[in-house]
C-alpha positions as CSV (number, residue, x, y, z in Angstrom):
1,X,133.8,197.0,32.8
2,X,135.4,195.5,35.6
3,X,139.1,196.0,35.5
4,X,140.7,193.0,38.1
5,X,144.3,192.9,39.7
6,X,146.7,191.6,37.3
7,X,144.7,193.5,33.8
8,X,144.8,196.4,35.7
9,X,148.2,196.0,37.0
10,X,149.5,195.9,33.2
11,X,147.2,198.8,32.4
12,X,148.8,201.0,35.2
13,X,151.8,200.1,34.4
14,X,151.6,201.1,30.6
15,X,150.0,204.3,31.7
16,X,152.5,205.4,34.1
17,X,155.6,204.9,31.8
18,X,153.3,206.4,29.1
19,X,152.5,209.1,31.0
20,X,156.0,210.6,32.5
21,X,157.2,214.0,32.8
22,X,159.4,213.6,29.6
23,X,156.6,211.9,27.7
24,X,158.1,208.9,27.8
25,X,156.7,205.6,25.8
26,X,156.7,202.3,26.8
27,X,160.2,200.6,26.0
28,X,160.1,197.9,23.2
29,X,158.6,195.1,24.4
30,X,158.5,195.4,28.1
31,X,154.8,195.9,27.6
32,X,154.8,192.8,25.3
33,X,156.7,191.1,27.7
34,X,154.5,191.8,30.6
35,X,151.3,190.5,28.5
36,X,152.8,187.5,27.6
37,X,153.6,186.7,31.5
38,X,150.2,187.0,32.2
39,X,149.0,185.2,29.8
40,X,150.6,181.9,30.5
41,X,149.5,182.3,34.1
42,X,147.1,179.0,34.7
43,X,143.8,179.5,35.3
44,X,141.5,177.3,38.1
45,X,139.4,175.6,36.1
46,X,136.1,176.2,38.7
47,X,136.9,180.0,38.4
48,X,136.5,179.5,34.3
49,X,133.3,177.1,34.6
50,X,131.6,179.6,37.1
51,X,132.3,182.5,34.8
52,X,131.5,181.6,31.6
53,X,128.3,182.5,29.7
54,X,127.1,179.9,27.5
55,X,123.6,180.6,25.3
56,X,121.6,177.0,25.9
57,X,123.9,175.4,28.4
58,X,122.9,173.8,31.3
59,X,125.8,173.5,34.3
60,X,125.5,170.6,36.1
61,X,127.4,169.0,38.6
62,X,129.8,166.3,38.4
63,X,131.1,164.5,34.9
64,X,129.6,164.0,31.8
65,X,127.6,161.0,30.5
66,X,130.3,158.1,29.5
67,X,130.7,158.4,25.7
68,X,129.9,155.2,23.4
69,X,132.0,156.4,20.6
70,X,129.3,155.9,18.3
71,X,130.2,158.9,16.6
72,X,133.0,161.1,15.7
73,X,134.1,164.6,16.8
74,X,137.0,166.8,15.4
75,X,137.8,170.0,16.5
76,X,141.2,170.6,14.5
77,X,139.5,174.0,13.3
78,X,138.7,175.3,17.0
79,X,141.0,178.7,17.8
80,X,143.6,177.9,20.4
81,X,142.5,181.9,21.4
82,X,140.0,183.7,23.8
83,X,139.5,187.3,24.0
84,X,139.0,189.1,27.7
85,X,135.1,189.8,28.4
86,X,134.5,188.2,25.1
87,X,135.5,184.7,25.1
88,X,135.7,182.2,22.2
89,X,134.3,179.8,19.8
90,X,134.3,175.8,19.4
91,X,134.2,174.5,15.5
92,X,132.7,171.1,16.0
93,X,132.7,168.2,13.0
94,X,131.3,165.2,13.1
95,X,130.1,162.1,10.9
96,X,126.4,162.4,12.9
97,X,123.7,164.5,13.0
98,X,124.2,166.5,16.6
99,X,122.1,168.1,18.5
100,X,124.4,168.7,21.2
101,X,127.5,168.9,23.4
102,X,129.5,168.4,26.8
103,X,131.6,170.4,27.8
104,X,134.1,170.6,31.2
105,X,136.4,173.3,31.9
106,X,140.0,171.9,33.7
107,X,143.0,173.5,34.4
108,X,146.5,172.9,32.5
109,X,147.4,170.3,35.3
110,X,144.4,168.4,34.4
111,X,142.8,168.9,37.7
112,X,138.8,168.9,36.4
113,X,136.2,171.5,37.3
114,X,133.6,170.1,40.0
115,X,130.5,170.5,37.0
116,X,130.1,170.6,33.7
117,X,128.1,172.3,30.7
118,X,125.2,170.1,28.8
119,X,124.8,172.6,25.4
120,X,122.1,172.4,23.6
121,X,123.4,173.0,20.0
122,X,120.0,175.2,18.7
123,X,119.5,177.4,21.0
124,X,123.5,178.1,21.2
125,X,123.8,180.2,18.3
126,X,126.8,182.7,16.9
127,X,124.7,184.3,14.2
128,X,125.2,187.8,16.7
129,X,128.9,187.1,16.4
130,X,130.4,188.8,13.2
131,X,133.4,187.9,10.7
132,X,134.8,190.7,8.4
133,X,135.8,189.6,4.5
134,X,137.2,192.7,2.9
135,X,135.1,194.4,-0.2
136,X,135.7,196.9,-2.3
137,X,133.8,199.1,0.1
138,X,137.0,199.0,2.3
139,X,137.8,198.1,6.0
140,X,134.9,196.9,7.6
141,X,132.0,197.8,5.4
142,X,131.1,194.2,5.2
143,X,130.1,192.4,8.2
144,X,128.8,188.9,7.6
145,X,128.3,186.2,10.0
146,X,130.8,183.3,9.3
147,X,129.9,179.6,9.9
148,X,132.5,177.3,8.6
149,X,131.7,173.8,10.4
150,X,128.9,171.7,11.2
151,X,128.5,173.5,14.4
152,X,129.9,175.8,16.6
153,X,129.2,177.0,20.4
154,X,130.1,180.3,21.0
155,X,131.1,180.7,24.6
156,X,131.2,184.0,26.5
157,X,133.7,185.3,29.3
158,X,132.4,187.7,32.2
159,X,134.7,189.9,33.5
160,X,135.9,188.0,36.2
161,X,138.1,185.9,33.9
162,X,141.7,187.5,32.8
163,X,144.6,186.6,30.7
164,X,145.7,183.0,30.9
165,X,145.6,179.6,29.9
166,X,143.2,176.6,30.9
167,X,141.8,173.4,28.7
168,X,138.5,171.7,28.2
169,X,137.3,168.3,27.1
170,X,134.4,168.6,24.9
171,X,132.5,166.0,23.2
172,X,128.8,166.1,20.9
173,X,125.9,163.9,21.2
174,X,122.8,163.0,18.3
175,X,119.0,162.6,18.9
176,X,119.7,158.8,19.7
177,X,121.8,159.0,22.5
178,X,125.3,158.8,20.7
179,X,128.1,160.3,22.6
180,X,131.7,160.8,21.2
181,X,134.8,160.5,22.4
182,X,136.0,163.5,24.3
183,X,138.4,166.0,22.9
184,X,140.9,168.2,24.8
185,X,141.2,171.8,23.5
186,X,143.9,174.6,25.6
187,X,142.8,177.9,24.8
188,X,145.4,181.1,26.1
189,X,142.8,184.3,26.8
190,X,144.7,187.1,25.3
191,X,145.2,190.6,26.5
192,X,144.4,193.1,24.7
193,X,147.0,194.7,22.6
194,X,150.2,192.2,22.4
195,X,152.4,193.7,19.9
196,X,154.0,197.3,20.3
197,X,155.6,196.6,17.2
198,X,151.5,197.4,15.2
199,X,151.8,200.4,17.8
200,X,151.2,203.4,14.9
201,X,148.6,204.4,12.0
202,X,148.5,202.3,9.3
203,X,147.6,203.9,5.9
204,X,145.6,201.3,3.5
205,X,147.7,201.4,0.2
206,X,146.3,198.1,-1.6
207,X,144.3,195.1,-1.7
208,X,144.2,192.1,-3.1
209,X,142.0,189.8,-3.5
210,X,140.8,186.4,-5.7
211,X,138.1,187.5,-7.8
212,X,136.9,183.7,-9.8
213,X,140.4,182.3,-9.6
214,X,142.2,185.6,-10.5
215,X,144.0,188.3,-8.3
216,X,142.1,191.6,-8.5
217,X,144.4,194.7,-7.3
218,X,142.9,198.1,-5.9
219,X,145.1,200.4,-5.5
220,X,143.9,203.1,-3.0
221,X,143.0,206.8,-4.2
222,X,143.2,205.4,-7.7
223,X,140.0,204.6,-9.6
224,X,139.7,201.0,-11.2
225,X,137.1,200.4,-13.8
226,X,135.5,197.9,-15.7
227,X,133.7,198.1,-19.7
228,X,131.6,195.3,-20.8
229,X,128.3,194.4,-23.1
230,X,125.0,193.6,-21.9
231,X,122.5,192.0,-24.4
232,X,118.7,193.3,-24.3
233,X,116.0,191.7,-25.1
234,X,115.1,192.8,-28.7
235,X,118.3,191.8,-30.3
236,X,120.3,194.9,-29.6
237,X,123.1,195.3,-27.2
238,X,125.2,198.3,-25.2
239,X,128.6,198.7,-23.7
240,X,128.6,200.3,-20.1
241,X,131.5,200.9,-17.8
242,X,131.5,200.9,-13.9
243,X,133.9,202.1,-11.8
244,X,134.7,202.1,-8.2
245,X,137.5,204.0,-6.1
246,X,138.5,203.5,-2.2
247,X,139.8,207.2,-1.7
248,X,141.3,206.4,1.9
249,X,141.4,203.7,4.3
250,X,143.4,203.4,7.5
251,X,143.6,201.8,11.2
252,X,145.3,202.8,13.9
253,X,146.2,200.6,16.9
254,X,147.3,202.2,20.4
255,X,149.0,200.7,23.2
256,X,146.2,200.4,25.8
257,X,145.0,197.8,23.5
258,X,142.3,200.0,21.8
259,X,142.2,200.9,17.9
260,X,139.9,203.3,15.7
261,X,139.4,202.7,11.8
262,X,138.0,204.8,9.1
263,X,137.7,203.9,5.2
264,X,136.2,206.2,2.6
265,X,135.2,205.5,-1.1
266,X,132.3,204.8,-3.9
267,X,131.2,203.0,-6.9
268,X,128.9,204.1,-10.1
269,X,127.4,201.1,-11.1
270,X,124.9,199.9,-14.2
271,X,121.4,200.5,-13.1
272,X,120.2,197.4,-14.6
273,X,116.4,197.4,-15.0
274,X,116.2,200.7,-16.1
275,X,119.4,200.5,-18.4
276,X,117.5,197.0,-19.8
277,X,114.2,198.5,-20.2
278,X,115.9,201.5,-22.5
279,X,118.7,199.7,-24.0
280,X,121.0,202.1,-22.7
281,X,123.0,202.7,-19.8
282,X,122.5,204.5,-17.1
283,X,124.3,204.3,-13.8
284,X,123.0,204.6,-9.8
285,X,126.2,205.7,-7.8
286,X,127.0,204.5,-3.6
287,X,128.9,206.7,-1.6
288,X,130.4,205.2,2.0
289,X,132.4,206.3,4.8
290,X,132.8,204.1,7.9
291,X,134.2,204.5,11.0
292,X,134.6,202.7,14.1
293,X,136.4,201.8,17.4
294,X,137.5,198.6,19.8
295,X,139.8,196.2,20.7
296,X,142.6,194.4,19.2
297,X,144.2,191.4,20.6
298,X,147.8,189.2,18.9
299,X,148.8,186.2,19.1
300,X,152.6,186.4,19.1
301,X,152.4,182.2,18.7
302,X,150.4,181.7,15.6
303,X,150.6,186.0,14.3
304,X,146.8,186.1,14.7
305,X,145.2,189.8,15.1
306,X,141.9,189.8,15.9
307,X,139.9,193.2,16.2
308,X,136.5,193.6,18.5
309,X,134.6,196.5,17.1
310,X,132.3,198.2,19.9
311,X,131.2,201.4,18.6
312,X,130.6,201.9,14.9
313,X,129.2,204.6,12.3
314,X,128.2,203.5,8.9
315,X,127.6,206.5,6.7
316,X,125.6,205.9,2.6
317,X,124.3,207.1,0.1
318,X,121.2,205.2,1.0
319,X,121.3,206.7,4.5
320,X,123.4,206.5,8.0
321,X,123.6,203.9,10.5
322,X,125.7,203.8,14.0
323,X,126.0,200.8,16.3
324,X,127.3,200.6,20.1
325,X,128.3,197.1,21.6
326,X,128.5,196.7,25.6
327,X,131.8,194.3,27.0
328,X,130.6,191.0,25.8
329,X,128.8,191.7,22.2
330,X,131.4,193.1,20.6
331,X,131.8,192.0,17.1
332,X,134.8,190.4,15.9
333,X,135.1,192.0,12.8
334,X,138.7,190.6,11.8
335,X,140.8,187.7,12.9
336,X,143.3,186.4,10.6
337,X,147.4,186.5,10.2
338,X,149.1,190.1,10.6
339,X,152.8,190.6,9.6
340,X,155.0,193.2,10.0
341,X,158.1,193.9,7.3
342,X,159.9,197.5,8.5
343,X,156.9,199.9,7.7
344,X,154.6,197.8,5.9
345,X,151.7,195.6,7.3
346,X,150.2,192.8,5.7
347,X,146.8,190.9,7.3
348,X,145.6,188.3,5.5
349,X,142.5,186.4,6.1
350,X,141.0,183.9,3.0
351,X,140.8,185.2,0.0
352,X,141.7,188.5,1.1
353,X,145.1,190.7,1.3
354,X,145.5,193.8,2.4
355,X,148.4,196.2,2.6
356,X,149.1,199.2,5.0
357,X,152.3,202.0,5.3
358,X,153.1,203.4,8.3
Protein backbone atom coordinates (compact mmCIF):
# COMPACT_ATOMS: atom_id res chain seq x y z
CA UNK A 1 0.00 0.00 0.00
CA UNK A 2 0.86 3.41 -0.66
CA UNK A 3 1.76 5.34 2.37
CA UNK A 4 1.34 9.44 1.37
CA UNK A 5 2.81 12.49 3.27
CA UNK A 6 0.67 13.37 6.08
CA UNK A 7 -0.39 9.14 6.98
CA UNK A 8 3.08 8.58 6.84
CA UNK A 9 4.16 11.60 8.75
CA UNK A 10 1.82 10.30 11.76
CA UNK A 11 3.21 6.82 11.24
CA UNK A 12 6.90 8.06 11.70
CA UNK A 13 6.18 9.96 14.11
CA UNK A 14 4.50 7.13 16.41
CA UNK A 15 7.39 4.97 15.49
CA UNK A 16 10.10 7.17 16.46
CA UNK A 17 8.77 8.04 19.95
CA UNK A 18 7.85 4.29 20.10
CA UNK A 19 10.98 3.31 19.20
CA UNK A 20 13.68 5.39 21.59
CA UNK A 21 16.57 4.31 23.32
CA UNK A 22 14.69 4.11 26.70
CA UNK A 23 11.73 2.26 25.04
CA UNK A 24 9.69 5.02 25.29
CA UNK A 25 5.75 4.93 24.27
CA UNK A 26 3.89 7.42 22.80
CA UNK A 27 2.55 10.01 25.47
CA UNK A 28 -1.25 9.95 26.15
CA UNK A 29 -2.90 11.39 23.49
CA UNK A 30 -0.35 13.25 21.50
CA UNK A 31 -0.86 10.46 19.02
CA UNK A 32 -4.68 10.96 19.37
CA UNK A 33 -4.18 14.31 19.06
CA UNK A 34 -2.15 14.20 15.99
CA UNK A 35 -4.97 11.93 14.22
CA UNK A 36 -7.61 14.02 15.00
CA UNK A 37 -5.60 17.12 13.24
CA UNK A 38 -5.46 15.36 10.29
CA UNK A 39 -8.60 14.29 10.16
CA UNK A 40 -10.40 17.56 10.08
CA UNK A 41 -8.01 18.66 7.28
CA UNK A 42 -10.50 19.50 4.14
CA UNK A 43 -10.24 17.52 1.35
CA UNK A 44 -10.51 18.91 -2.52
CA UNK A 45 -13.40 17.59 -3.67
CA UNK A 46 -11.83 16.62 -7.44
CA UNK A 47 -9.03 14.82 -5.55
CA UNK A 48 -12.00 12.60 -3.83
CA UNK A 49 -14.12 12.19 -7.11
CA UNK A 50 -10.91 11.11 -9.10
CA UNK A 51 -10.03 8.56 -6.44
CA UNK A 52 -12.86 6.90 -5.69
CA UNK A 53 -13.82 3.36 -6.81
CA UNK A 54 -17.45 2.89 -7.35
CA UNK A 55 -18.77 -0.77 -8.69
CA UNK A 56 -21.44 0.37 -11.64
CA UNK A 57 -20.75 4.07 -11.59
CA UNK A 58 -20.34 6.01 -14.49
CA UNK A 59 -18.20 9.58 -13.98
CA UNK A 60 -19.38 12.09 -15.99
CA UNK A 61 -18.75 15.52 -16.32
CA UNK A 62 -20.55 18.46 -15.17
CA UNK A 63 -23.93 18.27 -12.75
CA UNK A 64 -26.45 15.96 -12.39
CA UNK A 65 -29.93 15.78 -14.07
CA UNK A 66 -32.33 18.52 -12.28
CA UNK A 67 -34.41 16.42 -9.81
CA UNK A 68 -38.45 16.55 -10.05
CA UNK A 69 -38.96 15.58 -6.54
CA UNK A 70 -41.15 12.94 -7.56
CA UNK A 71 -39.76 10.77 -5.08
CA UNK A 72 -38.20 10.68 -1.75
CA UNK A 73 -34.73 9.94 -0.41
CA UNK A 74 -33.47 9.69 3.26
CA UNK A 75 -30.23 8.94 4.21
CA UNK A 76 -30.47 9.50 8.19
CA UNK A 77 -28.89 5.84 8.40
CA UNK A 78 -25.70 6.72 6.19
CA UNK A 79 -22.23 6.58 8.49
CA UNK A 80 -20.83 10.03 8.86
CA UNK A 81 -17.32 7.63 8.67
CA UNK A 82 -14.87 6.40 5.92
CA UNK A 83 -12.01 4.21 6.48
CA UNK A 84 -8.44 4.91 4.58
CA UNK A 85 -8.05 2.53 1.29
CA UNK A 86 -11.45 1.23 2.22
CA UNK A 87 -13.96 3.89 1.96
CA UNK A 88 -17.62 3.83 2.95
CA UNK A 89 -21.18 3.00 2.52
CA UNK A 90 -24.47 5.07 1.54
CA UNK A 91 -27.93 3.63 3.20
CA UNK A 92 -30.47 4.96 0.84
CA UNK A 93 -34.50 4.93 1.54
CA UNK A 94 -36.99 5.88 -0.47
CA UNK A 95 -40.96 5.70 -1.07
CA UNK A 96 -40.03 4.51 -4.99
CA UNK A 97 -38.73 1.64 -6.59
CA UNK A 98 -34.92 2.85 -7.59
CA UNK A 99 -32.78 1.71 -9.75
CA UNK A 100 -30.29 4.25 -9.23
CA UNK A 101 -28.29 7.20 -7.93
CA UNK A 102 -26.20 10.59 -8.39
CA UNK A 103 -23.78 11.28 -6.69
CA UNK A 104 -21.12 14.46 -6.58
CA UNK A 105 -18.31 14.71 -4.39
CA UNK A 106 -17.62 18.71 -2.89
CA UNK A 107 -15.52 20.01 -0.48
CA UNK A 108 -16.65 21.38 3.11
CA UNK A 109 -16.73 24.94 1.50
CA UNK A 110 -19.16 23.74 -0.86
CA UNK A 111 -17.01 24.35 -3.79
CA UNK A 112 -18.41 21.26 -6.22
CA UNK A 113 -16.30 18.63 -8.02
CA UNK A 114 -16.00 19.41 -11.88
CA UNK A 115 -18.07 15.61 -12.58
CA UNK A 116 -20.18 13.48 -11.06
CA UNK A 117 -21.07 9.67 -10.51
CA UNK A 118 -24.35 8.14 -12.38
CA UNK A 119 -24.65 4.54 -10.10
CA UNK A 120 -26.32 2.00 -11.28
CA UNK A 121 -27.94 0.50 -8.16
CA UNK A 122 -27.63 -3.55 -9.49
CA UNK A 123 -24.57 -3.82 -10.49
CA UNK A 124 -23.28 -1.68 -7.20
CA UNK A 125 -23.44 -4.33 -4.83
CA UNK A 126 -21.89 -4.77 -0.98
CA UNK A 127 -22.73 -8.49 -0.66
CA UNK A 128 -18.37 -8.80 -0.61
CA UNK A 129 -18.61 -6.32 2.22
CA UNK A 130 -19.06 -8.23 5.66
CA UNK A 131 -20.83 -7.22 9.18
CA UNK A 132 -19.93 -9.27 12.24
CA UNK A 133 -23.06 -10.22 14.89
CA UNK A 134 -21.48 -12.01 17.74
CA UNK A 135 -22.43 -15.99 18.28
CA UNK A 136 -21.74 -18.27 20.70
CA UNK A 137 -18.82 -19.30 18.47
CA UNK A 138 -17.08 -16.16 19.78
CA UNK A 139 -15.29 -13.11 18.11
CA UNK A 140 -15.65 -13.24 14.60
CA UNK A 141 -16.83 -16.70 13.83
CA UNK A 142 -19.85 -15.31 12.19
CA UNK A 143 -19.44 -13.21 9.23
CA UNK A 144 -22.67 -12.25 7.50
CA UNK A 145 -23.33 -9.70 5.06
CA UNK A 146 -25.60 -6.97 6.51
CA UNK A 147 -28.22 -4.98 4.36
CA UNK A 148 -30.40 -2.83 6.53
CA UNK A 149 -32.12 -0.33 3.85
CA UNK A 150 -33.62 -0.32 0.64
CA UNK A 151 -30.31 0.15 -0.93
CA UNK A 152 -26.94 0.91 -0.35
CA UNK A 153 -23.73 1.86 -2.63
CA UNK A 154 -20.65 0.86 -1.34
CA UNK A 155 -18.00 3.24 -2.41
CA UNK A 156 -14.22 2.46 -2.32
CA UNK A 157 -11.14 4.79 -1.59
CA UNK A 158 -7.68 4.25 -3.51
CA UNK A 159 -4.84 5.11 -1.73
CA UNK A 160 -4.38 8.36 -2.79
CA UNK A 161 -7.13 9.61 -0.45
CA UNK A 162 -6.01 10.28 3.46
CA UNK A 163 -7.60 11.29 6.61
CA UNK A 164 -10.09 14.20 6.34
CA UNK A 165 -13.24 15.54 5.84
CA UNK A 166 -15.32 16.36 2.53
CA UNK A 167 -19.33 16.12 1.69
CA UNK A 168 -21.47 14.90 -1.13
CA UNK A 169 -24.96 15.47 -2.46
CA UNK A 170 -26.53 12.38 -3.53
CA UNK A 171 -29.86 11.76 -4.85
CA UNK A 172 -31.82 8.26 -6.43
CA UNK A 173 -33.79 7.92 -9.45
CA UNK A 174 -36.74 4.96 -10.56
CA UNK A 175 -37.18 3.26 -14.02
CA UNK A 176 -39.50 6.27 -15.00
CA UNK A 177 -37.36 8.98 -14.82
CA UNK A 178 -38.06 10.25 -11.19
CA UNK A 179 -35.32 12.09 -9.58
CA UNK A 180 -35.25 13.14 -5.80
CA UNK A 181 -34.25 15.86 -4.09
CA UNK A 182 -30.62 15.93 -3.35
CA UNK A 183 -29.19 15.16 -0.03
CA UNK A 184 -25.94 16.44 1.60
CA UNK A 185 -23.88 13.83 3.55
CA UNK A 186 -20.12 14.99 5.33
CA UNK A 187 -18.22 12.05 5.91
CA UNK A 188 -14.61 12.41 8.12
CA UNK A 189 -12.02 9.40 6.67
CA UNK A 190 -10.59 8.15 9.79
CA UNK A 191 -7.08 7.08 10.53
CA UNK A 192 -6.41 4.15 11.59
CA UNK A 193 -6.14 3.60 15.24
CA UNK A 194 -7.66 6.84 17.20
CA UNK A 195 -7.77 5.94 20.71
CA UNK A 196 -4.45 5.04 22.76
CA UNK A 197 -6.69 4.66 25.51
CA UNK A 198 -7.97 0.68 23.58
CA UNK A 199 -4.00 0.56 23.27
CA UNK A 200 -3.67 -3.15 25.30
CA UNK A 201 -5.04 -6.86 25.13
CA UNK A 202 -8.42 -7.22 25.88
CA UNK A 203 -9.44 -10.56 27.56
CA UNK A 204 -13.24 -11.57 26.56
CA UNK A 205 -14.95 -12.24 30.02
CA UNK A 206 -18.72 -12.16 28.95
CA UNK A 207 -21.39 -11.76 26.55
CA UNK A 208 -24.62 -10.80 26.36
CA UNK A 209 -27.00 -11.05 24.18
CA UNK A 210 -31.10 -11.01 23.50
CA UNK A 211 -32.06 -14.49 22.82
CA UNK A 212 -36.36 -14.11 21.85
CA UNK A 213 -36.73 -11.07 24.09
CA UNK A 214 -34.55 -12.41 26.98
CA UNK A 215 -30.77 -11.68 27.91
CA UNK A 216 -28.69 -14.82 27.57
CA UNK A 217 -25.23 -14.52 29.60
CA UNK A 218 -21.99 -16.63 28.60
CA UNK A 219 -19.62 -16.37 30.81
CA UNK A 220 -16.17 -17.29 29.34
CA UNK A 221 -14.27 -20.60 30.36
CA UNK A 222 -17.48 -21.66 32.02
CA UNK A 223 -19.82 -24.18 30.24
CA UNK A 224 -23.53 -23.12 29.89
CA UNK A 225 -26.08 -25.79 29.04
CA UNK A 226 -29.40 -26.37 28.12
CA UNK A 227 -32.02 -29.77 28.95
CA UNK A 228 -35.21 -30.07 27.08
CA UNK A 229 -37.84 -32.80 25.54
CA UNK A 230 -38.23 -33.64 22.04
CA UNK A 231 -41.38 -35.64 21.01
CA UNK A 232 -40.91 -38.59 18.35
CA UNK A 233 -43.03 -39.74 16.10
CA UNK A 234 -44.56 -42.97 17.71
CA UNK A 235 -45.85 -41.27 20.85
CA UNK A 236 -42.67 -41.52 22.93
CA UNK A 237 -40.47 -38.80 23.92
CA UNK A 238 -36.58 -38.09 25.40
CA UNK A 239 -34.89 -35.44 27.34
CA UNK A 240 -31.35 -34.31 25.82
CA UNK A 241 -29.02 -31.72 27.01
CA UNK A 242 -26.55 -29.57 24.85
CA UNK A 243 -24.03 -27.58 25.96
CA UNK A 244 -21.62 -25.15 24.66
CA UNK A 245 -18.41 -23.35 26.16
CA UNK A 246 -16.22 -20.31 24.77
CA UNK A 247 -12.86 -21.38 26.55
CA UNK A 248 -11.02 -18.02 25.51
CA UNK A 249 -11.52 -15.04 23.49
CA UNK A 250 -9.42 -11.96 23.24
CA UNK A 251 -8.37 -8.82 20.89
CA UNK A 252 -5.59 -6.87 21.02
CA UNK A 253 -5.29 -3.47 19.50
CA UNK A 254 -1.66 -1.77 18.88
CA UNK A 255 -0.85 1.71 18.22
CA UNK A 256 0.12 1.62 14.54
CA UNK A 257 -3.49 1.13 14.14
CA UNK A 258 -3.29 -2.64 13.58
CA UNK A 259 -4.98 -5.42 15.89
CA UNK A 260 -4.97 -9.42 15.95
CA UNK A 261 -7.85 -11.53 17.57
CA UNK A 262 -8.18 -15.05 18.55
CA UNK A 263 -11.38 -16.93 20.18
CA UNK A 264 -11.49 -20.52 21.06
CA UNK A 265 -14.51 -22.88 22.12
CA UNK A 266 -17.18 -25.74 21.16
CA UNK A 267 -20.64 -27.02 21.41
CA UNK A 268 -22.14 -30.78 21.70
CA UNK A 269 -25.31 -30.53 20.16
CA UNK A 270 -28.55 -33.04 19.57
CA UNK A 271 -27.97 -34.96 16.39
CA UNK A 272 -31.47 -34.64 15.37
CA UNK A 273 -32.24 -37.15 12.63
CA UNK A 274 -30.42 -39.81 14.02
CA UNK A 275 -31.57 -39.04 17.71
CA UNK A 276 -35.43 -38.90 15.97
CA UNK A 277 -34.99 -42.01 14.05
CA UNK A 278 -33.87 -43.99 17.52
CA UNK A 279 -35.80 -42.13 19.94
CA UNK A 280 -32.75 -41.42 21.81
CA UNK A 281 -30.22 -38.93 21.99
CA UNK A 282 -27.19 -38.80 20.56
CA UNK A 283 -25.03 -35.80 20.17
CA UNK A 284 -22.52 -34.46 17.04
CA UNK A 285 -19.93 -32.09 18.77
CA UNK A 286 -18.09 -28.58 16.71
CA UNK A 287 -14.85 -27.52 17.79
CA UNK A 288 -13.50 -23.87 16.57
CA UNK A 289 -10.63 -21.75 16.92
CA UNK A 290 -10.29 -18.45 14.87
CA UNK A 291 -7.80 -16.15 14.45
CA UNK A 292 -7.26 -13.13 12.52
CA UNK A 293 -5.50 -9.74 11.85
CA UNK A 294 -6.28 -5.85 10.51
CA UNK A 295 -7.21 -2.64 11.07
CA UNK A 296 -9.13 -0.68 13.61
CA UNK A 297 -10.27 2.71 13.20
CA UNK A 298 -12.46 5.18 16.29
CA UNK A 299 -14.49 7.63 16.08
CA UNK A 300 -13.77 9.76 19.17
CA UNK A 301 -17.23 11.88 18.00
CA UNK A 302 -19.88 9.24 17.97
CA UNK A 303 -17.37 6.23 20.11
CA UNK A 304 -17.58 4.07 16.93
CA UNK A 305 -14.82 1.15 16.51
CA UNK A 306 -14.84 -0.36 13.50
CA UNK A 307 -12.34 -3.34 12.72
CA UNK A 308 -11.13 -4.34 8.95
CA UNK A 309 -10.07 -7.85 9.05
CA UNK A 310 -7.39 -8.75 6.24
CA UNK A 311 -5.91 -11.88 7.03
CA UNK A 312 -7.98 -14.64 8.73
CA UNK A 313 -7.65 -18.45 9.84
CA UNK A 314 -10.79 -20.35 10.59
CA UNK A 315 -10.03 -23.67 12.18
CA UNK A 316 -13.40 -26.78 12.67
CA UNK A 317 -14.17 -29.59 13.35
CA UNK A 318 -15.57 -29.92 9.91
CA UNK A 319 -12.18 -28.75 8.53
CA UNK A 320 -9.85 -25.45 8.19
CA UNK A 321 -10.20 -22.42 6.23
CA UNK A 322 -7.78 -19.20 5.95
CA UNK A 323 -8.58 -15.98 4.04
CA UNK A 324 -6.16 -13.04 2.93
CA UNK A 325 -7.72 -9.53 1.87
CA UNK A 326 -5.49 -6.99 -0.30
CA UNK A 327 -6.01 -2.83 0.83
CA UNK A 328 -9.46 -2.29 -0.44
CA UNK A 329 -11.44 -5.74 0.33
CA UNK A 330 -10.95 -5.90 3.62
CA UNK A 331 -13.93 -7.00 5.51
CA UNK A 332 -15.40 -4.98 8.11
CA UNK A 333 -16.13 -7.43 10.49
CA UNK A 334 -17.32 -5.01 13.47
CA UNK A 335 -18.46 -1.46 13.64
CA UNK A 336 -20.53 -0.53 16.50
CA UNK A 337 -20.06 1.73 19.98
CA UNK A 338 -16.83 0.89 22.20
CA UNK A 339 -16.48 2.21 25.72
CA UNK A 340 -13.88 2.28 28.04
CA UNK A 341 -14.60 2.22 32.13
CA UNK A 342 -10.83 1.91 33.89
CA UNK A 343 -10.00 -1.72 32.70
CA UNK A 344 -13.04 -2.91 31.27
CA UNK A 345 -14.29 -2.52 27.60
CA UNK A 346 -17.61 -2.78 26.46
CA UNK A 347 -18.63 -2.84 22.41
CA UNK A 348 -21.93 -3.03 21.65
CA UNK A 349 -23.49 -3.44 18.36
CA UNK A 350 -27.58 -4.63 18.17
CA UNK A 351 -28.48 -7.17 20.00
CA UNK A 352 -25.12 -7.91 21.10
CA UNK A 353 -22.79 -6.99 24.25
CA UNK A 354 -19.67 -8.02 24.87
CA UNK A 355 -17.28 -7.54 27.78
CA UNK A 356 -13.33 -7.46 27.89
CA UNK A 357 -10.51 -7.01 31.00
CA UNK A 358 -7.43 -5.67 30.40
Amino acid sequence: MKIILRTAALAALIIAISCGKDDAVVPDGKADEIAEQLEQTPLEANTVSENVVIKGGAKKEGMPPTPNEAITLDVSNTSKMALLGEGFEVSLNSDAEIVGAYIQFKSNDGTMADSYYDIDLFENTISDKKSIKTDKKGLSNSLTAKVDADANIDIDFNTQIEPGTFCYDVCVYDADGNISLPQEVCVTVESWGGNSALVAKWNLTKEEYDENGEIDVDITGEEECATDTQECSDGGSFEYTECYVSEFGYIEFKQDGTFTLESKGGEEYLDYNNSLENCEATYKEYIYHFTGSGNWAYSSVDKQLSLVLYSSVDKGTDGEGTQTNEPGEGELIFSGKAEINGNTLVIIEEDYTSYFEK
